[in-house]
Backbone as XML, in Angstrom:
<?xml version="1.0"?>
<chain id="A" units="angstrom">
  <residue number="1" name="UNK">
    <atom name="N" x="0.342" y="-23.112" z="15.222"/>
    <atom name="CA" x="1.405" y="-22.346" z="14.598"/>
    <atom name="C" x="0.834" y="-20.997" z="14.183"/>
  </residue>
  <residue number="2" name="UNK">
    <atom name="N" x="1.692" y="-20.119" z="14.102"/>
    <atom name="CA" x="1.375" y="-19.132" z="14.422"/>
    <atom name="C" x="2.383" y="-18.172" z="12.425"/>
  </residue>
  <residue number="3" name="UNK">
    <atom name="N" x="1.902" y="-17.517" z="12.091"/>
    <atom name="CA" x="2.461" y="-16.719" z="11.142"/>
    <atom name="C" x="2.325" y="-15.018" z="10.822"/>
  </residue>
  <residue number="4" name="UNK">
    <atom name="N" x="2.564" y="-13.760" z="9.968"/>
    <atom name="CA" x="3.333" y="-14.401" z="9.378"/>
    <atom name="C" x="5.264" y="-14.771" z="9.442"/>
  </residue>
  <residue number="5" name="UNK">
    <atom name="N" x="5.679" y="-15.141" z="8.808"/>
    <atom name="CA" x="6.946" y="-15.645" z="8.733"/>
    <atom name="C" x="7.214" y="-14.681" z="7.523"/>
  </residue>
  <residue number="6" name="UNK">
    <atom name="N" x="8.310" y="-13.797" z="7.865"/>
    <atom name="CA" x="8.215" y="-12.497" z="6.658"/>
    <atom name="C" x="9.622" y="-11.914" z="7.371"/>
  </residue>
  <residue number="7" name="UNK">
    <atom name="N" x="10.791" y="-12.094" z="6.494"/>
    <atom name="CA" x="11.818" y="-11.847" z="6.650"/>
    <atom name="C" x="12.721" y="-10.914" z="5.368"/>
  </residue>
  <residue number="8" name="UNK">
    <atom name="N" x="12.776" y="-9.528" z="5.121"/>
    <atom name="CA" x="12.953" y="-8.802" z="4.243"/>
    <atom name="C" x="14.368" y="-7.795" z="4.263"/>
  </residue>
  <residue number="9" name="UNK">
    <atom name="N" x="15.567" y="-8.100" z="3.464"/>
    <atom name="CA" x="16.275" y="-6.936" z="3.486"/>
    <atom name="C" x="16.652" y="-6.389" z="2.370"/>
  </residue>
  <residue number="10" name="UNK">
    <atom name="N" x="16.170" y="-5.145" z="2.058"/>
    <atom name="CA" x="16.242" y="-4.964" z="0.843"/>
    <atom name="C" x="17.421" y="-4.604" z="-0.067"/>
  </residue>
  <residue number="11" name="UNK">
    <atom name="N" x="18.598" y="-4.744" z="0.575"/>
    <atom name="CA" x="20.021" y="-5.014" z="-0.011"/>
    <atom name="C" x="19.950" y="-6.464" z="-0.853"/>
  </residue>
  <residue number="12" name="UNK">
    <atom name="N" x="19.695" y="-7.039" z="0.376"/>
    <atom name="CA" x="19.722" y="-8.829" z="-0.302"/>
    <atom name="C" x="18.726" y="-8.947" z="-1.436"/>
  </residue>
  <residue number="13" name="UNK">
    <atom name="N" x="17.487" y="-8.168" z="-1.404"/>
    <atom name="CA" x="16.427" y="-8.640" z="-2.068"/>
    <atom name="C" x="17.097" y="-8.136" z="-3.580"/>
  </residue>
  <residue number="14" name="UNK">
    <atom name="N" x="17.534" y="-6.839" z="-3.531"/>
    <atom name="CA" x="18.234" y="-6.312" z="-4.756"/>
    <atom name="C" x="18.988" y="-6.960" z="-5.554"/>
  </residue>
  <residue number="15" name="UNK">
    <atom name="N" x="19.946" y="-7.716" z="-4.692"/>
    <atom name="CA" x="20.915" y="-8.527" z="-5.211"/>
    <atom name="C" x="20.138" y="-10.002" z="-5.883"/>
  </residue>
  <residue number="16" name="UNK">
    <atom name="N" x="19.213" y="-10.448" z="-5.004"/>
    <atom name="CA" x="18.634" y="-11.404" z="-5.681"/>
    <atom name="C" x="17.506" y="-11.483" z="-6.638"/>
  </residue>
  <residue number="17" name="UNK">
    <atom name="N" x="17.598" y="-10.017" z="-6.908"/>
    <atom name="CA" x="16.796" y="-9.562" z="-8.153"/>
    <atom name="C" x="17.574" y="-9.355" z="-9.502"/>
  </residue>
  <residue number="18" name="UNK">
    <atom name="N" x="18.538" y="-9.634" z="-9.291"/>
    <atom name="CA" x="19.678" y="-9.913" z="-10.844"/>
    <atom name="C" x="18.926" y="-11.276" z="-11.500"/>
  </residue>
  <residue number="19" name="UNK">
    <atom name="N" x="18.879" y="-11.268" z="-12.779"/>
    <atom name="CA" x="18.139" y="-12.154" z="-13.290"/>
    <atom name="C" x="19.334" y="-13.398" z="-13.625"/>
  </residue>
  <residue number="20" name="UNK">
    <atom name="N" x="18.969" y="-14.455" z="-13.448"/>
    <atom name="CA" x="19.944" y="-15.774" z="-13.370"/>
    <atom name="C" x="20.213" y="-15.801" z="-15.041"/>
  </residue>
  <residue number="21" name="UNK">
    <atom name="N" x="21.494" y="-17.070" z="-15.213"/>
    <atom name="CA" x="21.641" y="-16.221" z="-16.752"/>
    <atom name="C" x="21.158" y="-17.096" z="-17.736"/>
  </residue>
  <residue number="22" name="UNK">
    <atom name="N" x="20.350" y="-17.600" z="-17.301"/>
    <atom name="CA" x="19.588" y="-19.124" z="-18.312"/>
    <atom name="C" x="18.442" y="-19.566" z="-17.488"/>
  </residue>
  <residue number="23" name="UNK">
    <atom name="N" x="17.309" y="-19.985" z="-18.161"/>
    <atom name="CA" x="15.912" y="-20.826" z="-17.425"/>
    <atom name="C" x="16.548" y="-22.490" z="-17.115"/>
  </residue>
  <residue number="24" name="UNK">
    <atom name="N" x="17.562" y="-22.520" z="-17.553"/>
    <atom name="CA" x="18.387" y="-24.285" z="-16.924"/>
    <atom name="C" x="18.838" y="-24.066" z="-15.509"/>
  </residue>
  <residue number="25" name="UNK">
    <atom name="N" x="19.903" y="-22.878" z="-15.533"/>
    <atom name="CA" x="20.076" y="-22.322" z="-14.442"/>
    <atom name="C" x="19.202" y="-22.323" z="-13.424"/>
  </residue>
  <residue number="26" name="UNK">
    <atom name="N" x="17.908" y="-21.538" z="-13.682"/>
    <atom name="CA" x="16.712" y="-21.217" z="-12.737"/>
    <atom name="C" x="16.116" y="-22.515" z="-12.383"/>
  </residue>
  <residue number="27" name="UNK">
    <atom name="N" x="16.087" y="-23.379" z="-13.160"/>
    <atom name="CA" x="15.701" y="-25.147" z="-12.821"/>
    <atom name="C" x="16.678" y="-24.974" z="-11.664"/>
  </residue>
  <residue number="28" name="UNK">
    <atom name="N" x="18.156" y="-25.675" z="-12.187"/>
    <atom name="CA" x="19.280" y="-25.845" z="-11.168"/>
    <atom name="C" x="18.915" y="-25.099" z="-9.977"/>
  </residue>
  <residue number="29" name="UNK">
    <atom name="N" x="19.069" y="-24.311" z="-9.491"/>
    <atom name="CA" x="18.529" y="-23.324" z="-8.707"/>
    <atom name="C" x="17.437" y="-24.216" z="-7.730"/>
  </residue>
  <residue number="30" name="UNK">
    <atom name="N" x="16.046" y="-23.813" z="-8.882"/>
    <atom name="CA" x="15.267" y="-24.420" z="-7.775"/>
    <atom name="C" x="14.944" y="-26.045" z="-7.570"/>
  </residue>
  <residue number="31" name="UNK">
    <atom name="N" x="15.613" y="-26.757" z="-7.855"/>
    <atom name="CA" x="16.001" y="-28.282" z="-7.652"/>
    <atom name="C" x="16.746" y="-28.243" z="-6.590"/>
  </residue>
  <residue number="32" name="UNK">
    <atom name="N" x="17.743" y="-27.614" z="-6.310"/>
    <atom name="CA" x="18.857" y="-27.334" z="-5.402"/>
    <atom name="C" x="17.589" y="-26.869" z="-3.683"/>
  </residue>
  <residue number="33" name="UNK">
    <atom name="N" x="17.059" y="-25.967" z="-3.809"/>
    <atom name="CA" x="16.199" y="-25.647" z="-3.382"/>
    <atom name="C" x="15.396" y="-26.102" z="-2.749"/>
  </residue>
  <residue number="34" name="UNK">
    <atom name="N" x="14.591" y="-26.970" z="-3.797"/>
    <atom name="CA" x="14.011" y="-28.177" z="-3.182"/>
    <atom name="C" x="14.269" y="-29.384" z="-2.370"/>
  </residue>
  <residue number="35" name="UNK">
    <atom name="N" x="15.099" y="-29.840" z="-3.165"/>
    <atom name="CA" x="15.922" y="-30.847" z="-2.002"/>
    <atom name="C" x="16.712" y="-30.521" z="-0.599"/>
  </residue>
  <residue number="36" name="UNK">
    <atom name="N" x="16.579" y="-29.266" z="-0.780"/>
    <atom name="CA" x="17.414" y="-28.391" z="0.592"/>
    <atom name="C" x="16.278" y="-28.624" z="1.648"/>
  </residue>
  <residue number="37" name="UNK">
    <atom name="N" x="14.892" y="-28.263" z="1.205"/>
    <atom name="CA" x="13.676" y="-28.115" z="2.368"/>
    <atom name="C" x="13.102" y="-29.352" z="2.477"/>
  </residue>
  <residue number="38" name="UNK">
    <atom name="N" x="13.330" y="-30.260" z="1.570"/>
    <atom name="CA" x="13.023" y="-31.803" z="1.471"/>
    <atom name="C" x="13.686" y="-32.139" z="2.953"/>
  </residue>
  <residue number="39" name="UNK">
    <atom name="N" x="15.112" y="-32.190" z="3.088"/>
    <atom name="CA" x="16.062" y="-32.686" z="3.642"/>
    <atom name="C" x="15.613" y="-31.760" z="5.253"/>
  </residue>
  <residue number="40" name="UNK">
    <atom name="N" x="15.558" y="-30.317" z="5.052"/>
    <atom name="CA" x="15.237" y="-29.813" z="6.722"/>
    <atom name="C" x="14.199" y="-29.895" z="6.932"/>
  </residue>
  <residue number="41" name="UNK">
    <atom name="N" x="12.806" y="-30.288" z="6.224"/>
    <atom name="CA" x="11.630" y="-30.677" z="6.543"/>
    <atom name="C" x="11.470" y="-31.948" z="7.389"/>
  </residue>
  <residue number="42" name="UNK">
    <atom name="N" x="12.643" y="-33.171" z="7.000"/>
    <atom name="CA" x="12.989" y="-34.524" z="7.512"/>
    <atom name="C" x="13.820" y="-34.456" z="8.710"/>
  </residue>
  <residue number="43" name="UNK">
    <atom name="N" x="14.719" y="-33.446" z="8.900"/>
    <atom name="CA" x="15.466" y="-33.297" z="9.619"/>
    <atom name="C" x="14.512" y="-32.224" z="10.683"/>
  </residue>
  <residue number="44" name="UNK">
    <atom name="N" x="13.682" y="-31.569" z="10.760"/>
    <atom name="CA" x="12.521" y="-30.747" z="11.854"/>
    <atom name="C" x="11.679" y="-31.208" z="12.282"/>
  </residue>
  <residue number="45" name="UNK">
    <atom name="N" x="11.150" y="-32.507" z="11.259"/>
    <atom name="CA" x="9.999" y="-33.326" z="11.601"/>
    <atom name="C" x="8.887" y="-32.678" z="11.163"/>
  </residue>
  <residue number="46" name="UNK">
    <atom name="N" x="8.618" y="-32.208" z="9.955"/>
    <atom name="CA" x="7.310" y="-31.074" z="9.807"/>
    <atom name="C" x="6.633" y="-32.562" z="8.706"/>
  </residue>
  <residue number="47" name="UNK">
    <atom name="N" x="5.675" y="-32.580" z="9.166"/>
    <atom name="CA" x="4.864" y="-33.416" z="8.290"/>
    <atom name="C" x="4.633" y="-33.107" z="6.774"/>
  </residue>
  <residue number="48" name="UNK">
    <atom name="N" x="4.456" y="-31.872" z="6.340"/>
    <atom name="CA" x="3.982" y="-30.745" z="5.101"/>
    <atom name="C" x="4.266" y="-29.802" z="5.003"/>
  </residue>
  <residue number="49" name="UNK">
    <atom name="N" x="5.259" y="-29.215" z="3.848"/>
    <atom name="CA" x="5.815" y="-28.244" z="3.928"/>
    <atom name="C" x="5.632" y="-27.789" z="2.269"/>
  </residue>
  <residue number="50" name="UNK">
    <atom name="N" x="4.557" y="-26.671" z="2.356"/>
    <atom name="CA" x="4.595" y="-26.148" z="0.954"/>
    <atom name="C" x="5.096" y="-24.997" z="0.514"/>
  </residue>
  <residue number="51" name="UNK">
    <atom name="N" x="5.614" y="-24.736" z="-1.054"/>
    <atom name="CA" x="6.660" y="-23.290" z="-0.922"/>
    <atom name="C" x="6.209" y="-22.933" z="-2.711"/>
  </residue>
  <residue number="52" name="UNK">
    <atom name="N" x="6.610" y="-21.907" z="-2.974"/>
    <atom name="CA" x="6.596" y="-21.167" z="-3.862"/>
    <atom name="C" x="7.878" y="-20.395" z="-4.719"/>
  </residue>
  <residue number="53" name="UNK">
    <atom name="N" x="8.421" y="-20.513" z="-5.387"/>
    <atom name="CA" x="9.372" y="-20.208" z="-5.683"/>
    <atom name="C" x="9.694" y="-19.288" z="-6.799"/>
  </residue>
  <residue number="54" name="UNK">
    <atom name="N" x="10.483" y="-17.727" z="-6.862"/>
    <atom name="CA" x="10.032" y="-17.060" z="-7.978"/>
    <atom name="C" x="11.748" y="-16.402" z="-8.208"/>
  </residue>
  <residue number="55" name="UNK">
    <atom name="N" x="11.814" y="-15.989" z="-9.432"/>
    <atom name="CA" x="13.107" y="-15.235" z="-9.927"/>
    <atom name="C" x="12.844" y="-14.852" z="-11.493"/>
  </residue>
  <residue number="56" name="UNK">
    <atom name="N" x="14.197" y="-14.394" z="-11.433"/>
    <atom name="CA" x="14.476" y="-13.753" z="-12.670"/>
    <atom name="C" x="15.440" y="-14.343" z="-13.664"/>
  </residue>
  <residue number="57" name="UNK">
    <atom name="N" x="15.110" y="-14.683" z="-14.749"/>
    <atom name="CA" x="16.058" y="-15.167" z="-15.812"/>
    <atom name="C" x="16.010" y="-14.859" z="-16.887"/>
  </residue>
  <residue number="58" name="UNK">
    <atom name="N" x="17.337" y="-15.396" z="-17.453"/>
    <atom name="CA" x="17.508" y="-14.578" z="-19.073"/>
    <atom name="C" x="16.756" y="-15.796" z="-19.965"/>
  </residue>
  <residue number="59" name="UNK">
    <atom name="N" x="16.404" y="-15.577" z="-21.296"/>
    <atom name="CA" x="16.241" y="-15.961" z="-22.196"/>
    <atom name="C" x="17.308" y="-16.568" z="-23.360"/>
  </residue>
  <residue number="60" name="UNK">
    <atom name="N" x="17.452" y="-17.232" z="-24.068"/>
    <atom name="CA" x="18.172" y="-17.481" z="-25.126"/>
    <atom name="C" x="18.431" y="-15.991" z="-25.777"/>
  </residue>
  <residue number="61" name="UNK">
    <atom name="N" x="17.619" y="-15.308" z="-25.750"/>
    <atom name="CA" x="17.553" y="-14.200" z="-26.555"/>
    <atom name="C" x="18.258" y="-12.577" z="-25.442"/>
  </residue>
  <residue number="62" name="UNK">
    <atom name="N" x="18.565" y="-13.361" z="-24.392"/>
    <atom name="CA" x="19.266" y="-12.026" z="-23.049"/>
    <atom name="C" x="17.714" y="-11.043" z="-22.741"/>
  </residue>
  <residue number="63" name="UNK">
    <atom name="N" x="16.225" y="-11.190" z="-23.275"/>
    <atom name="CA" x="15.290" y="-10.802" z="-22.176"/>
    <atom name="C" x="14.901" y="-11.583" z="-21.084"/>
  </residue>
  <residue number="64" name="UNK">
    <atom name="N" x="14.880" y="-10.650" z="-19.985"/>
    <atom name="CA" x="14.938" y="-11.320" z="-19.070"/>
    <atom name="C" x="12.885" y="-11.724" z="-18.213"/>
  </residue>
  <residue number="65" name="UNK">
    <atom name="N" x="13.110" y="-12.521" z="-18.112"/>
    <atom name="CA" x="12.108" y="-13.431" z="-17.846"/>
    <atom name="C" x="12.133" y="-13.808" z="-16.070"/>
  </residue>
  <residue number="66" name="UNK">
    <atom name="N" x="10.572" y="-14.075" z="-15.922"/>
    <atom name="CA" x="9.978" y="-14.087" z="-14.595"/>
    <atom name="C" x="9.608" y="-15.588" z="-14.491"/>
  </residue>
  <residue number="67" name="UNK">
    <atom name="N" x="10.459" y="-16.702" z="-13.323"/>
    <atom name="CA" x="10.001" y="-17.792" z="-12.880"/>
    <atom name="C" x="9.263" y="-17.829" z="-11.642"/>
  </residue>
  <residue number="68" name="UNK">
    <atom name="N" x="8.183" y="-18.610" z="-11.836"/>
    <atom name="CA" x="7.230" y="-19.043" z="-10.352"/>
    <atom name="C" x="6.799" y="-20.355" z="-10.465"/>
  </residue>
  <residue number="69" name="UNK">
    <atom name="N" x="7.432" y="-21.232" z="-9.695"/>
    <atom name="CA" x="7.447" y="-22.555" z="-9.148"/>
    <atom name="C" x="6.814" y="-22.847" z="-8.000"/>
  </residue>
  <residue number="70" name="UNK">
    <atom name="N" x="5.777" y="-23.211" z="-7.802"/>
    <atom name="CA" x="5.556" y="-23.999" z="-6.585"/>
    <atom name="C" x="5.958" y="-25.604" z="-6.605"/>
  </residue>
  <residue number="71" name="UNK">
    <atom name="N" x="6.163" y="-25.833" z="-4.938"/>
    <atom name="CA" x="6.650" y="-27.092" z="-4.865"/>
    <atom name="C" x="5.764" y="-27.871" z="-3.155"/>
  </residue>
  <residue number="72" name="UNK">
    <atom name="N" x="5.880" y="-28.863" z="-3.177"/>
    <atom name="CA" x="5.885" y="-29.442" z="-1.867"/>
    <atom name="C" x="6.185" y="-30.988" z="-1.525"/>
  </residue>
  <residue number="73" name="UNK">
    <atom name="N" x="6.580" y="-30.615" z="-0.301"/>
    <atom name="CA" x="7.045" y="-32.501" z="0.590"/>
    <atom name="C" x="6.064" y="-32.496" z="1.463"/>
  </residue>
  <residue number="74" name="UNK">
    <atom name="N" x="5.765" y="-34.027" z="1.189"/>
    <atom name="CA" x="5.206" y="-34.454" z="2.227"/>
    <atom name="C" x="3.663" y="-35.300" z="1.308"/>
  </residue>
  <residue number="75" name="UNK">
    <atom name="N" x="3.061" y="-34.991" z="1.740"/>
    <atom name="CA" x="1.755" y="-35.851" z="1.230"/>
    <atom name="C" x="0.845" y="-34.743" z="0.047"/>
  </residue>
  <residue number="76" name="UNK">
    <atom name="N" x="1.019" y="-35.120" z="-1.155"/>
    <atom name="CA" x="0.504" y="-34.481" z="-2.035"/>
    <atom name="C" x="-1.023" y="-33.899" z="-2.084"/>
  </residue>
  <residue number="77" name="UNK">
    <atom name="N" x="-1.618" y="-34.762" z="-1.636"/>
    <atom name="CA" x="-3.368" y="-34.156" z="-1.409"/>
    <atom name="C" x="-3.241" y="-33.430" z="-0.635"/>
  </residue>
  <residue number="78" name="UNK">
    <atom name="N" x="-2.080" y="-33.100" z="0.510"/>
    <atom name="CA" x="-2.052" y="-31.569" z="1.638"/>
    <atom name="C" x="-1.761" y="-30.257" z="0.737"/>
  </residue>
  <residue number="79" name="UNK">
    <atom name="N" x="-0.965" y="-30.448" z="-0.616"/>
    <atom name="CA" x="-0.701" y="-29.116" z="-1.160"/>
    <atom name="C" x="-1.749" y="-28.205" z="-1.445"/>
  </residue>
  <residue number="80" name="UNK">
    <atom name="N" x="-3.103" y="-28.654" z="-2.190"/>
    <atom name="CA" x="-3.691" y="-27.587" z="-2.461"/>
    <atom name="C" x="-4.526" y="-26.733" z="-0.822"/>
  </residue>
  <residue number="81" name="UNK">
    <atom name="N" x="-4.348" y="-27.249" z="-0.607"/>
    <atom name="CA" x="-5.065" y="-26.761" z="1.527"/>
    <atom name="C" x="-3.763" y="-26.604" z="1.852"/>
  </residue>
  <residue number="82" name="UNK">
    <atom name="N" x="-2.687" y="-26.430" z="1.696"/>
    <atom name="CA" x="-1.785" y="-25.701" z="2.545"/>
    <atom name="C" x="-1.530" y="-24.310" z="1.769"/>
  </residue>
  <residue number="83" name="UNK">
    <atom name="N" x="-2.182" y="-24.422" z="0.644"/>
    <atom name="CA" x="-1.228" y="-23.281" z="-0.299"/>
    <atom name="C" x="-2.753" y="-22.200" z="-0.109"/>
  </residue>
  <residue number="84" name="UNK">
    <atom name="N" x="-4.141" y="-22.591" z="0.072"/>
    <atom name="CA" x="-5.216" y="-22.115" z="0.123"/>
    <atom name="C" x="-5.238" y="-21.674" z="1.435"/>
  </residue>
  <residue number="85" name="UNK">
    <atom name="N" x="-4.790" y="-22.271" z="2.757"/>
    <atom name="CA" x="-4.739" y="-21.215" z="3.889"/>
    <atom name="C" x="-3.084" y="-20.580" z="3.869"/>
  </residue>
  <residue number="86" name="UNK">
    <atom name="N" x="-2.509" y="-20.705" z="3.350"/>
    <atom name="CA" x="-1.309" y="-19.171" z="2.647"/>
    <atom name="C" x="-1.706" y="-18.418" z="2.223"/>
  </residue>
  <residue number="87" name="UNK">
    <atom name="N" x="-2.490" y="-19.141" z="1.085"/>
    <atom name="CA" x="-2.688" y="-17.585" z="0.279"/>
    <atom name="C" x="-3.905" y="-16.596" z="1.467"/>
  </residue>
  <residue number="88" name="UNK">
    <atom name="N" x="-4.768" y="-17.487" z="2.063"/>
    <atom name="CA" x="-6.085" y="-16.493" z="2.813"/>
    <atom name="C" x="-5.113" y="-15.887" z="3.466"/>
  </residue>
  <residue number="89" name="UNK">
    <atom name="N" x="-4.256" y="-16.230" z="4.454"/>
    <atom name="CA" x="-3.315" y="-15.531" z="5.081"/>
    <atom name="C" x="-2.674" y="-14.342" z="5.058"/>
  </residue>
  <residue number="90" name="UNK">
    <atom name="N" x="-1.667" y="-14.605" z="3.766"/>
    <atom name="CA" x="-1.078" y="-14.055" z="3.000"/>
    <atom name="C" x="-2.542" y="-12.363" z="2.590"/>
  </residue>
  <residue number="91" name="UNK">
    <atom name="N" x="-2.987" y="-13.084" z="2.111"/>
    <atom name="CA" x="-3.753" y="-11.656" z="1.844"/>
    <atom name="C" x="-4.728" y="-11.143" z="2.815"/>
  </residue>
  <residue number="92" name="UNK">
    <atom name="N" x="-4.869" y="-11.599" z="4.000"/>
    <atom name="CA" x="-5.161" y="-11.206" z="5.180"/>
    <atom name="C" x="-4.086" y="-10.407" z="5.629"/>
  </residue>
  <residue number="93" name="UNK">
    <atom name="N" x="-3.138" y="-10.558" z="5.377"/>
    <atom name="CA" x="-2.205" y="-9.790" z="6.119"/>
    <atom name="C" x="-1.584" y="-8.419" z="5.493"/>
  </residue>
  <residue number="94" name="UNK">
    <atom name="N" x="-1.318" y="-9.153" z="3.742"/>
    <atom name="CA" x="-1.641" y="-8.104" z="2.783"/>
    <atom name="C" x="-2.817" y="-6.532" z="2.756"/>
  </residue>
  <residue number="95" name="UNK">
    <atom name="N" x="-4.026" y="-6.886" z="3.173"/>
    <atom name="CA" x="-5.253" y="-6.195" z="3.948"/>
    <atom name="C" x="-4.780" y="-5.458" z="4.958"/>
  </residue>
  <residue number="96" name="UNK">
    <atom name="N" x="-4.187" y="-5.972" z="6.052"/>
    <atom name="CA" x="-4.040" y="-5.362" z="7.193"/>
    <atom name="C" x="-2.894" y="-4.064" z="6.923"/>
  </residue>
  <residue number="97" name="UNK">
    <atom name="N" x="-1.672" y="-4.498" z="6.314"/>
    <atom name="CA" x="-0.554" y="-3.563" z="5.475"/>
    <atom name="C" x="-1.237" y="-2.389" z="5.384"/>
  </residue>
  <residue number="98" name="UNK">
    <atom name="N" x="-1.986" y="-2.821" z="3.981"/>
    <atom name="CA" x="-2.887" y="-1.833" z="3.408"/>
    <atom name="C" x="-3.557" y="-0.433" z="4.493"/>
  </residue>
  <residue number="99" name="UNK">
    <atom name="N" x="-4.219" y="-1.436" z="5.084"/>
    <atom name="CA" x="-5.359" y="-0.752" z="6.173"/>
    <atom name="C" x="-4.520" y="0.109" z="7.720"/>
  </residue>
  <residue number="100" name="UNK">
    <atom name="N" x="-3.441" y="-0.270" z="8.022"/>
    <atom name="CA" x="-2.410" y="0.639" z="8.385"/>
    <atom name="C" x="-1.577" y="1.349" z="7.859"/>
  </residue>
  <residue number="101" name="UNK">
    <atom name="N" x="-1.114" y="1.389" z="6.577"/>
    <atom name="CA" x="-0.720" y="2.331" z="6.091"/>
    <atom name="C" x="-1.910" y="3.452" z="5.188"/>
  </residue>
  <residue number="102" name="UNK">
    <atom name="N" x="-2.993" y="2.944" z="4.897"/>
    <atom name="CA" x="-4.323" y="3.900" z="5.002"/>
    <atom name="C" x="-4.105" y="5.216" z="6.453"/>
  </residue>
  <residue number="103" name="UNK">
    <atom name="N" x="-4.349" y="4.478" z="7.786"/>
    <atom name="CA" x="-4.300" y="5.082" z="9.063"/>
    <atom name="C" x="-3.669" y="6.196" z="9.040"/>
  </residue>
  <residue number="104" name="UNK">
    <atom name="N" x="-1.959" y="5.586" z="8.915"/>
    <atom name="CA" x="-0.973" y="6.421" z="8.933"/>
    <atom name="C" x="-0.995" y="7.536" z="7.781"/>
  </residue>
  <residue number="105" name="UNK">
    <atom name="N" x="-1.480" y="7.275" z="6.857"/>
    <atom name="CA" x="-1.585" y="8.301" z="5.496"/>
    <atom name="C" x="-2.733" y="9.804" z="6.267"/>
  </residue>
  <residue number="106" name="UNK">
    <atom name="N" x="-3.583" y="8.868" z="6.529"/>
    <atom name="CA" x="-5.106" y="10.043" z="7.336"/>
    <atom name="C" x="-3.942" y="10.623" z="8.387"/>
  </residue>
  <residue number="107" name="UNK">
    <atom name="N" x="-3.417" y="9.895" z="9.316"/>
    <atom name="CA" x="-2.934" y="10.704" z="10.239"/>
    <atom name="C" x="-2.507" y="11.945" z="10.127"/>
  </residue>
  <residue number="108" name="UNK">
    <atom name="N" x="-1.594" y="11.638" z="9.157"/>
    <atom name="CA" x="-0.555" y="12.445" z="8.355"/>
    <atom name="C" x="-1.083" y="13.755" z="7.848"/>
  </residue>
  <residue number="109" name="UNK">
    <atom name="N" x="-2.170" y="13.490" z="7.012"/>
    <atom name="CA" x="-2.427" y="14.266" z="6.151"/>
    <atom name="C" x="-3.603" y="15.171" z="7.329"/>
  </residue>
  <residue number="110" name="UNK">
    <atom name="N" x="-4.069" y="14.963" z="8.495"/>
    <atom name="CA" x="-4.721" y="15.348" z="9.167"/>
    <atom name="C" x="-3.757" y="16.409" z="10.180"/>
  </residue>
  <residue number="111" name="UNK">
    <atom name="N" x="-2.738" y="15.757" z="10.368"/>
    <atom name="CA" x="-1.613" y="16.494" z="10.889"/>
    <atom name="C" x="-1.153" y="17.647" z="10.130"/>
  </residue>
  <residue number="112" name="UNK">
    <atom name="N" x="-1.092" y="17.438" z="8.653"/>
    <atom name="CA" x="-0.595" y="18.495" z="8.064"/>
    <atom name="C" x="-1.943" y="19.455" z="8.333"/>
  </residue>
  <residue number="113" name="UNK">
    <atom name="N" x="-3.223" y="19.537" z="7.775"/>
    <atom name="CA" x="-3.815" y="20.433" z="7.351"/>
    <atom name="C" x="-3.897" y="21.006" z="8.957"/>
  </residue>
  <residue number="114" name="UNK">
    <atom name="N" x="-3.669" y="20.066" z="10.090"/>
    <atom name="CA" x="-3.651" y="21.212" z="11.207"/>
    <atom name="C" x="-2.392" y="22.221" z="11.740"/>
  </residue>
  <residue number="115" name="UNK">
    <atom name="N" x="-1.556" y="22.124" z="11.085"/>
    <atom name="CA" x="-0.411" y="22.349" z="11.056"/>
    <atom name="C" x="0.438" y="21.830" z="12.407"/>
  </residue>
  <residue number="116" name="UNK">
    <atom name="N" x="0.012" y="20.524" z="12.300"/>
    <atom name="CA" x="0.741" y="19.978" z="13.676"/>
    <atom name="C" x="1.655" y="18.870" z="13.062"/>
  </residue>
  <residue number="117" name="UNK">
    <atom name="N" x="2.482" y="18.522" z="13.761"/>
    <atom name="CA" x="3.730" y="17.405" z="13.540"/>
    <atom name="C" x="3.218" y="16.159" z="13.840"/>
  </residue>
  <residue number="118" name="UNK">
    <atom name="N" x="3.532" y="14.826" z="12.840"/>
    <atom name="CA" x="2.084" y="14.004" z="13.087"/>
    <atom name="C" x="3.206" y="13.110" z="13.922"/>
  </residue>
  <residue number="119" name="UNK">
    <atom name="N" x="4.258" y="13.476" z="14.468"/>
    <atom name="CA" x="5.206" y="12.780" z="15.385"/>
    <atom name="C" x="5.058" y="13.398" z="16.700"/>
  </residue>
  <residue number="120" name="UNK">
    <atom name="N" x="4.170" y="14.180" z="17.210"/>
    <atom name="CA" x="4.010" y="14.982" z="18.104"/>
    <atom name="C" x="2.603" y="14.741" z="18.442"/>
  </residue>
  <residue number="121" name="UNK">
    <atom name="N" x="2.928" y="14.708" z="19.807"/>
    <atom name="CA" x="1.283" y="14.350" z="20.524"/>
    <atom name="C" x="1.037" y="13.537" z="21.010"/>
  </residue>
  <residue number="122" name="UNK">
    <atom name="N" x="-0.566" y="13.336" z="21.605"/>
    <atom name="CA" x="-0.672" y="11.915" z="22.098"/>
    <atom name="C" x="-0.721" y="10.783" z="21.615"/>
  </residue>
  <residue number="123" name="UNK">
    <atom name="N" x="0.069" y="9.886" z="21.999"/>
    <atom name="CA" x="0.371" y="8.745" z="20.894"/>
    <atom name="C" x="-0.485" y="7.536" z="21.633"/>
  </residue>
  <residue number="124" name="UNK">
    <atom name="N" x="-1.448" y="7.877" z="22.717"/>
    <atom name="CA" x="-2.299" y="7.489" z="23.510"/>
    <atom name="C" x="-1.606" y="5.899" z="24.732"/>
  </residue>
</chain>
C-alpha cells in the first residue's frame, strides 16, 4: 500500500472548523465516527485500521476548545505500529512539502533578483 492519502478543500475545511457546541457533542460526533470505520473496515476487509480524530468545541463557559482522539479496529497491539509508521510518514512527507516549497521560494527569489519571470524558461 501505497500513501499519502491527503484529500483537502478548503471551503469544507472552513466549515468544519466551526467549533461543535458542547464536548458531549464532540463525543457524539466521534462515536458516530467510529462505528462508521468500524463497520467499512468489516465491510473492505482491512485487517487494522487506525485514525485520529480532531475538532473544535465549546466549553460550558462558550470558549472554544481543541479535541484529539485517536481510535482503532482491529487488533489492539497493531495500534501503536500503525500510528508510528503514520506518523514517520506523515512527517516524511511533511519534510518533503517543506523542501519543495524551500525550491520554489530560491527559484523565485533567484528569478526576481535576475529580473526574469520565474514562470518563464526552461522548465527542463
Amino acid at each position: 500500500m501505497s500513501g499519502p492519502a491527503v484529500w483537502f478543500d478548503r471551503a469544507e475545511y472552513r466549515r468544519l472548523s466551526e467549533p461543535l457546541p458542547s464536548k458531549a457533542e464532540a463525543q457524539a460526533r466521534y462515536d458516530e465516527f467510529a462505528r462508521e470505520v468500524g463497520a467499512l473496515r468489516a465491510r473492505l476487509g482491512l485487517r487494522d485500521v487506525s485514525f485520529v480524530v480532531g475538532c473544535s468545541y465549546l466549553d460550558e463557559a462558550g470558549v472554544e476548545c481543541e479535541g484529539v482522539a485517536p481510535g482503532h479496529c482491529g487488533d489492539n497491539a497493531q495500534m501503536a505500529h500503525l500510528f508510528a509508521v503514520g506518523l514517520s510518514r506523515a512527517m516524511r512527507d511533511h519534510r518533503d512539502l517543506l523542501l519543495q516549497h524551500r525550491h520554489a521560494t530560491r527559484e523565485e527569489a533567484d528569478a526576481a533578483r535576475d529580473g526574469a519571470d520565474p514562470d518563464e524558461g526552461d522548465h527542463g
